[in-house]
N, C-alpha and C positions, 0 to 999 in steps of 0.2 A: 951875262947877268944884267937884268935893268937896276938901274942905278938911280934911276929919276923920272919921271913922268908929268909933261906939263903939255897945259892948254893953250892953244892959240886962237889968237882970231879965226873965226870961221871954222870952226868943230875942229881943227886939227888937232890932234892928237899925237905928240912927239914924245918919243920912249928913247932915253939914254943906254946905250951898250958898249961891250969893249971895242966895238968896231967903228961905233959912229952913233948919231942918231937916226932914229928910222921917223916918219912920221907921215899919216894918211890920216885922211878926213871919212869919216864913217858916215856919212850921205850920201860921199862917193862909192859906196863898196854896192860891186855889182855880184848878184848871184849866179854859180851858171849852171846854165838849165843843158849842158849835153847831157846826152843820153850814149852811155859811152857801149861799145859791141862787147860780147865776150866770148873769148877763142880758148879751145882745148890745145897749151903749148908742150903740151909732154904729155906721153902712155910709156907706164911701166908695165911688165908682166912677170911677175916673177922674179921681181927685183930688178930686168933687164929694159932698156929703154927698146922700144921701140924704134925698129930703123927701116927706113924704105928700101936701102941700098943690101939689107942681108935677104938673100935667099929663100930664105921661109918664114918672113916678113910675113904679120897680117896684116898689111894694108898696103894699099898698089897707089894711093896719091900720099901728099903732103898731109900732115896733121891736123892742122891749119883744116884743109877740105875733106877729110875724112868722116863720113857718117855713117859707114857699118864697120862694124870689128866681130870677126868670125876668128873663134879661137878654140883650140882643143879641149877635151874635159879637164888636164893636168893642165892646164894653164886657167888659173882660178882666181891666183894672187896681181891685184889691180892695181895701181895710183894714177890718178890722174893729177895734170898741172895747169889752174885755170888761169887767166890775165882779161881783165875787163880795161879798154883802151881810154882810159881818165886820166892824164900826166897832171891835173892841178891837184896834187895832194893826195896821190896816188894810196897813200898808205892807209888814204882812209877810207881806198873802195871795198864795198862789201857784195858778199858774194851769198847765193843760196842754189842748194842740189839736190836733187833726189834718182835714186835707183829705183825705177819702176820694175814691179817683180819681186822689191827685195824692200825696201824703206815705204815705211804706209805715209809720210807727211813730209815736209820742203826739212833741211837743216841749215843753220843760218851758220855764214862763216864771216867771220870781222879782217884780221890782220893773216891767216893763214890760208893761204892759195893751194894744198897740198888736200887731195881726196882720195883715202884708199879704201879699198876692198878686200877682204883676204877668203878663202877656201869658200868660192861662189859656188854654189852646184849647179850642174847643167842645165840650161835651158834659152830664154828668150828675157833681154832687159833692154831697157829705154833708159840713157842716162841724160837727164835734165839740167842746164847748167843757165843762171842768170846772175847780171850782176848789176851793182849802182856807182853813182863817184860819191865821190868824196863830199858832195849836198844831202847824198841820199836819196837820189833822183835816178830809179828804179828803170832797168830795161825790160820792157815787157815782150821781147822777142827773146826765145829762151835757144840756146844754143844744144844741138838732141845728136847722139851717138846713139846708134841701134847696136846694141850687144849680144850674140850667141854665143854660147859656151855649150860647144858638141858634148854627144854624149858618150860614153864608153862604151865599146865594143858590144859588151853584155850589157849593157841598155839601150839598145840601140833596138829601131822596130822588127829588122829580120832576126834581132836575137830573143827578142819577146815573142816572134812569131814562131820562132823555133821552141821556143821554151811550151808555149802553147801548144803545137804540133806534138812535143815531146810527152807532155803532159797528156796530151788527148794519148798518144800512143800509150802510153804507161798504162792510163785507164781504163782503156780498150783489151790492152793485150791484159792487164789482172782481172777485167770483165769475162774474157774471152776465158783466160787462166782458170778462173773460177767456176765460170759454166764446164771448160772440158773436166775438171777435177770432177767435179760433184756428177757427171754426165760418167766420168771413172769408173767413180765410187761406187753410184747408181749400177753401172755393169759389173763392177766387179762383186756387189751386194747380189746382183742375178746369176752371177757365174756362181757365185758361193753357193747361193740358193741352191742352182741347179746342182751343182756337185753333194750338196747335201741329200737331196732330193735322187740323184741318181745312186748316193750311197746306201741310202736311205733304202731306196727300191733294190738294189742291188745285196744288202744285206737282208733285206728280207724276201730276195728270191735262192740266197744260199742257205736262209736258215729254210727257208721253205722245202727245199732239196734235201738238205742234211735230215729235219723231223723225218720228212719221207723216207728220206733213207732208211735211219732208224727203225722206222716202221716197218719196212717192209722186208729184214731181215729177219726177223720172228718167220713171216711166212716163207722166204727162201731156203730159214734150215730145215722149215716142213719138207720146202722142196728136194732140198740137197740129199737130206736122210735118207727117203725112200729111194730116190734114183739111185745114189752109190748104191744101197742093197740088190736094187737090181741089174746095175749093171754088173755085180762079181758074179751073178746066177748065167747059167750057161740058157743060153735062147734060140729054141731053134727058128724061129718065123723071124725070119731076116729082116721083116718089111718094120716088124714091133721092136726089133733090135736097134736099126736103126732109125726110127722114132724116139728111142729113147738116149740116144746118141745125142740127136738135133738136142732133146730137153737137158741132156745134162752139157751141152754146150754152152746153150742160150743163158744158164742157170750161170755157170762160171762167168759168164758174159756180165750178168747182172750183179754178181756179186762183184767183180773186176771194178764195175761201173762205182756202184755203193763204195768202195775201198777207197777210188781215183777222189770220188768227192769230198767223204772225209779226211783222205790227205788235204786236198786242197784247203780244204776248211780251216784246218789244223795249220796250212802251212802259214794261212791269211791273218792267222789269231798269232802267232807266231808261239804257238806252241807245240810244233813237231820237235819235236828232241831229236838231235841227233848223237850218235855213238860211233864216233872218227874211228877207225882203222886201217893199218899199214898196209895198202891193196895195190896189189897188182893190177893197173888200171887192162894191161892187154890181155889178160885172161876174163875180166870182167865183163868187158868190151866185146870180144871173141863169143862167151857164152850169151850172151841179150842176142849179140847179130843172128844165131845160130836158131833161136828163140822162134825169128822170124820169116826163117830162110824160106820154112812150106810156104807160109801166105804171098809170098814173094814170089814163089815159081806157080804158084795158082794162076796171079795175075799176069805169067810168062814175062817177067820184068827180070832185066841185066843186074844181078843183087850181087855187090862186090863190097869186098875189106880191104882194106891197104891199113896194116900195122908200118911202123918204125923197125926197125934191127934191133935196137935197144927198147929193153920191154920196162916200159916207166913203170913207180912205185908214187903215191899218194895216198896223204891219208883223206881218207873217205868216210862217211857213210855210204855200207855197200848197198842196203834196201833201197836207200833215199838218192844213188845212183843208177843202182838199176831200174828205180822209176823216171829218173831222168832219161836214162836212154830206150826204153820202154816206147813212152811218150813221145822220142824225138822218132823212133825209127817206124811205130805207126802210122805217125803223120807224112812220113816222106814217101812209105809204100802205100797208104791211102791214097796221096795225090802226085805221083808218079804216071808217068803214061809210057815209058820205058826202061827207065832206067834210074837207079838207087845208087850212090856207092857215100862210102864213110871212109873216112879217113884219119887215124889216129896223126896228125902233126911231127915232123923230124924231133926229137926231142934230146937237151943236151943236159950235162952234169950240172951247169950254172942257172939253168932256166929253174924259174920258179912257179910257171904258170903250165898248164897241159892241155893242149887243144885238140878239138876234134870238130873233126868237120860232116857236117851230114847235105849231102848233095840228093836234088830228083829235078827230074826233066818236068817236073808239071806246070800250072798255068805260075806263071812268075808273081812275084810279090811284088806290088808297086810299092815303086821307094816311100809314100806318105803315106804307106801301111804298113811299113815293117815294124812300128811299134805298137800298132793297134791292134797288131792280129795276137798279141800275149794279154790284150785284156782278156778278162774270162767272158765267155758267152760270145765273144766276135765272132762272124765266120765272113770269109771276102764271098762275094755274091757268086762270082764264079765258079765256088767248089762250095755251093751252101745245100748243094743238090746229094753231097756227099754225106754219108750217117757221122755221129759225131756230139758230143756232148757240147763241144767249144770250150771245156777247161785243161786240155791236156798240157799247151803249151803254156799257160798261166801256171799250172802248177809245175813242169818242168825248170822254168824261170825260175818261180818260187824257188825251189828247193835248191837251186845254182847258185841263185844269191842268198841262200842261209848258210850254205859253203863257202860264201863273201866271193863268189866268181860271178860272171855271165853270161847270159845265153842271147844273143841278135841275130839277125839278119844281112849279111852282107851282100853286097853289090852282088848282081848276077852275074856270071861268068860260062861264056858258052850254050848261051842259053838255059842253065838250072842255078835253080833256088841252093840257097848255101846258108846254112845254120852250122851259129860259131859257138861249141859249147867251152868255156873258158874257167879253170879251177886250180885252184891254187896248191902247189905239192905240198906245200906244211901248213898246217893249223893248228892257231896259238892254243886252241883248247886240247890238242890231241895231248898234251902231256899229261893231263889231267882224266883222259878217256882209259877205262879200264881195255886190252887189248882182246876184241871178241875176236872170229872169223862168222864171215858172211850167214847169217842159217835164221831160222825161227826162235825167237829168243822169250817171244810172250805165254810159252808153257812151260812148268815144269814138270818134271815125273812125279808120281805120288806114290808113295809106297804101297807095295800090297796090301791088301786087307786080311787080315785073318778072319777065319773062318770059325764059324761060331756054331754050337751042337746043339741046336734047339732039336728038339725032340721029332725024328721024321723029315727031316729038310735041311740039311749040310750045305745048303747053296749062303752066301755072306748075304749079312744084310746091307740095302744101298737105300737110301732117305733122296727122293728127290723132289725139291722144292719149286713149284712151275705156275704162276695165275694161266697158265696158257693151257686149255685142258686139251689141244690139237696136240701139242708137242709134247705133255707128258704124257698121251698117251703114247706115241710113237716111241719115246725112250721107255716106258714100259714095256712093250712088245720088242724091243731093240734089244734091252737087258733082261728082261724076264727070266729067259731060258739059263744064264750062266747063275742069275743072282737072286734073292728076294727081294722084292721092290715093296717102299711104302712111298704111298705119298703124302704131299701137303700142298697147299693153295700161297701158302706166306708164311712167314718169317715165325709168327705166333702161333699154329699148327704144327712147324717143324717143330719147336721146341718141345711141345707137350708130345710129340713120336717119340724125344729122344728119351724123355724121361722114361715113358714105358717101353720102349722095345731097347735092344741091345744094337746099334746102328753103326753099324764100321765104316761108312763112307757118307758122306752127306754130297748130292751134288744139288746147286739151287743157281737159279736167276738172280738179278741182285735188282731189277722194277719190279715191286711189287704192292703192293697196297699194303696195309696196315704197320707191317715190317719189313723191309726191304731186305734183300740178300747180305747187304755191307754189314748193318746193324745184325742179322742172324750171325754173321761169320764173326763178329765184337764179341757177341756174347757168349757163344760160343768158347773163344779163344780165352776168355777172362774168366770159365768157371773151371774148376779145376773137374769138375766132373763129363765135361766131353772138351775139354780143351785136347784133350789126345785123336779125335775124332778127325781126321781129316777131311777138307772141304774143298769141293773144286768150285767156280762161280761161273757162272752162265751166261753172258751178258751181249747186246748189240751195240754197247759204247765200245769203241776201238781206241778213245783218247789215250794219252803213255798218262796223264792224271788219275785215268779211270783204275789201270792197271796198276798202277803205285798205288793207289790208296788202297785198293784189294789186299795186294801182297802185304801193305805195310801191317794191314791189321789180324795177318797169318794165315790169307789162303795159300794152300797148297799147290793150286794151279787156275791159270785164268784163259780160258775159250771163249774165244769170239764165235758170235752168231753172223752166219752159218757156217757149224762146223759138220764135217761129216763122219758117221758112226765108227768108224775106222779110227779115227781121230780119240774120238771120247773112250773108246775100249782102251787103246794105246796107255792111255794116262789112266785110265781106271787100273791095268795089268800091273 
């Protein structure tokens, strides 16, 4: 502490303390002009000092001469320790810094020599260090550490470059993604098309078939009528005999044909009905092979059966099986060139399923048409030379799978075709199935007519209802002779016969113009005054619809066109 302060001669200036006096002359007082250097004494990293001597050291000299520092991305956290080399009054050297990269302008430091950094991000820095003494006599040589700070894995430029690649690839492959989708869609928008398109035409070349059909049944029972009459007639010119042989062949032929298609039709709409019963499949099976035994030795072909020991039982439809095996056994003796055999499968008490096999030596089925050849209208090129509608095996199919079984193609063996007819022994609906046996089931009998005593003519009177004047005349001349015949054109005509004549049979068509046979047979059944009249119907629909709605509304019996006069007596008797 001064205590006193006095002046001497010659400017001295003497200042009393606990130590002594101190005393100088301020004339004398020299300024000093060094210009002192400044050195970077200490680098932390992470709170850790910097050593030359450890191992993964960043830096390979002394500190002191250090002017790059290359450091990891996690090594972020900095201090430096500066010293500017002024020993007059050290404490009062001042310092300034700046981190290029990171600080926009110099920061001034007075009494603290300590500069940190903390969580640098990666890159490239210039650290600037200058200092003065204690006059404040500024060094204009600045003391420079060049600073990177690597970057991390994933920013680093092969991972940008990856990322990029990646990214191209993502875009590419959703570019690419997206042209094959819509490229898809586009085909599959064609496939649909075409499938519409082929259903499309396909439906309208079976309805095309089936009108026909229809059609041309009206003129087959022309046909069929007259031929049966002539064939019961004894003939002696062999040559006209057999002429009418060929036609009453060819006729059955076409009606067969008509029959096959509206099954199929039927079978397509999925309105064949079927009527399950308890069937002996080897008596079934035995009587179709048998069916076909002639046409078989016509074409001098090895035609064999192989049953089982044990003679299986399933329930069936027996019509809608004997078309199945109808179908399968003309197609194998069609394209046969030796040899035919069928083979009913080993069958046991546990098996649930019953197979049959149908073998022929003909041109083999290529394995990537064993499912094409059940489309309807396919024929394979090789056997197209052969006659043949193209829907026999489509509706054989059909009707296997309305049975929930099936029917394919297997691998060839021995060189012959092999068709696998597969059906199941019980069917959930048979409980429910009243139990028929196999026979004709779309007529029934119609009670006799009484005979009625019109004055002079004892024959019964019979009403028949026909727009077709070819075929009512033929059932005219057909019944004439046992019966009286009236007729009528339609439904409206009948009605006003029945009022005035006494009419014990009505037989009618049910297409007819103004009043149809169904509505005749209505009102008929609803008036109490010919509801006793019994009515047979006439028709070329063969649908089980057609025939339910007939019966339901109380025909007596329902005959399909073409039937033959044998037929129509039978049910008139």
């Amino acid at each position: 502490v001064i205590k006193q302060i006095q002046k001497q001669e010659g400017s001295i200036l003497l200042f009393g303390t606990v130590k002594g006096m101190i005393g100088f002359n301020p004339a004398e007082f020299v300024q000093s002009n060094f210009v002192p250097p400044v050195y970077i004494t200490d680098i932390q990293v992470n709170n850790r000092e910097v050593n030359l001597r450890d191992s993964n050291s960043p830096i390979r000299n002394s500190i002191t001469f250090t002017r790059t520092l290359k450091l990891d991305y996690d090594q972020s956290d900095l201090r430096f320790s500066v010293a500017a080399l002024s020993y007059a009054a050290p404490e009062k050297n001042e310092y300034q810094y700046m981190l290029e990269g990171l600080d926009k302008e110099w920061i001034h430091l007075k009494e603290n020599r300590e500069i940190f950094y903390t969580k640098l991000p990666p890159g490239n820095y210039t650290f600037r260090v200058m200092g003065s003494n204690s006059s404040e006599r500024w060094n204009p040589k600045e003391t420079i550490l060049q600073i990177t700070i690597g970057s991390p894995w994933w920013q680093s430029w092969w991972a940008f470059t990856a990322y990029t690649l990646l990214a191209l690839g993502i875009i590419v492959t959703i570019v690419r993604y997206y042209h094959m989708a819509m490229k898809e869609k586009s085909k599959n928008r064609m496939e649909l098309f075409k499938i519409e398109k082929e259903r499309e035409s396909y439906n309208a070349k079976i309805d095309f078939f089936t009108n026909v059909t229809h059609e041309i049944r009206t003129p087959l029972t022309l046909l069929k009528l007259p031929i049966d009459l002539l064939m019961k007639k004894e003939i002696a010119d062999k040559e006209i005999k057999a002429g009418l042989e060929m036609i009453n062949k060819n006729t059955n032929r076409l009606i067969d044909l008509s029959n096959q298609l509206l099954d199929f039709r039927k079978a397509e709409a999925n309105k064949y009905s079927l009527a399950f019963v308890n069937s002996n499949v080897s008596v079934l099976l035995k009587d179709e092979f048998q069916s076909f035994k002639l046409v078989a030795e016509q074409k001098h072909l090895q035609y064999k059966l192989e049953l089982c020991r044990i003679e299986p039982h399933a329930f069936l439809d027996p019509e809608a099986f004997k078309k199945i095996l109808s179908n399968l056994l003309s197609n194998a003796i069609k394209y046969a060139d030796s040899s035919v055999v069928v083979k009913l499968l080993p069958f046991g008490s546990e098996d649930d399923m019953l197979k049959i096999e149908f073998k022929n030596d003909g041109p083999l089925v290529p394995e990537e048409l064993r499912e094409k050849i059940f489309e309807p209208f396919y024929r394979i090129k090789e056997t197209d030379k052969q006659s043949g509608t193209g829907i026999g095996l489509s509706l054989a199919r059909s009707l296997a799978e309305l049975h929930k079984g099936s029917l394919t193609v297997k691998p060839s063996e021995n060189g012959m075709n092999i068709f696998l007819l597969s059906l199941p022994v019980v069917q959930e609906e048979a409980g429910n199935q009243t139990q028929m046996q196999p026979g004709n089931q779309d007529t029934q009998d119609v009670s006799s007519i009484t005979e009625n005593d019109i004055a002079g003519d004892k024959r019964p009177n019979i009403l028949l209802v026909e727009d077709n004047k070819e075929i009512l005349g033929f059932l005219q001349n057909a019944l004439g002779t046992a019966y009286k015949v009236f007729q009528a054109f339609d439904g409206t005509q009948a009605l006003l016969t029945l009022q005035k004549e006494n009419i014990g049979l009505v037989i009618s068509d049910i297409m007819m113009p103004v009043m149809d046979g169904i509505e005749l047979c209505r009102r008929m059944k609803t008036d109490l005054q010919y509801s006793h009249v019994p009515i047979i119907l006439l028709t070329a629909k063969n649908t089980l619809q057609s025939k339910i709605e007939g019966l339901e509304i109380g025909a007596d019996a329902y005959i399909e066109k073409p039937f033959s006069p044998a037929h129509l007596q039978a049910q008139i008797a």
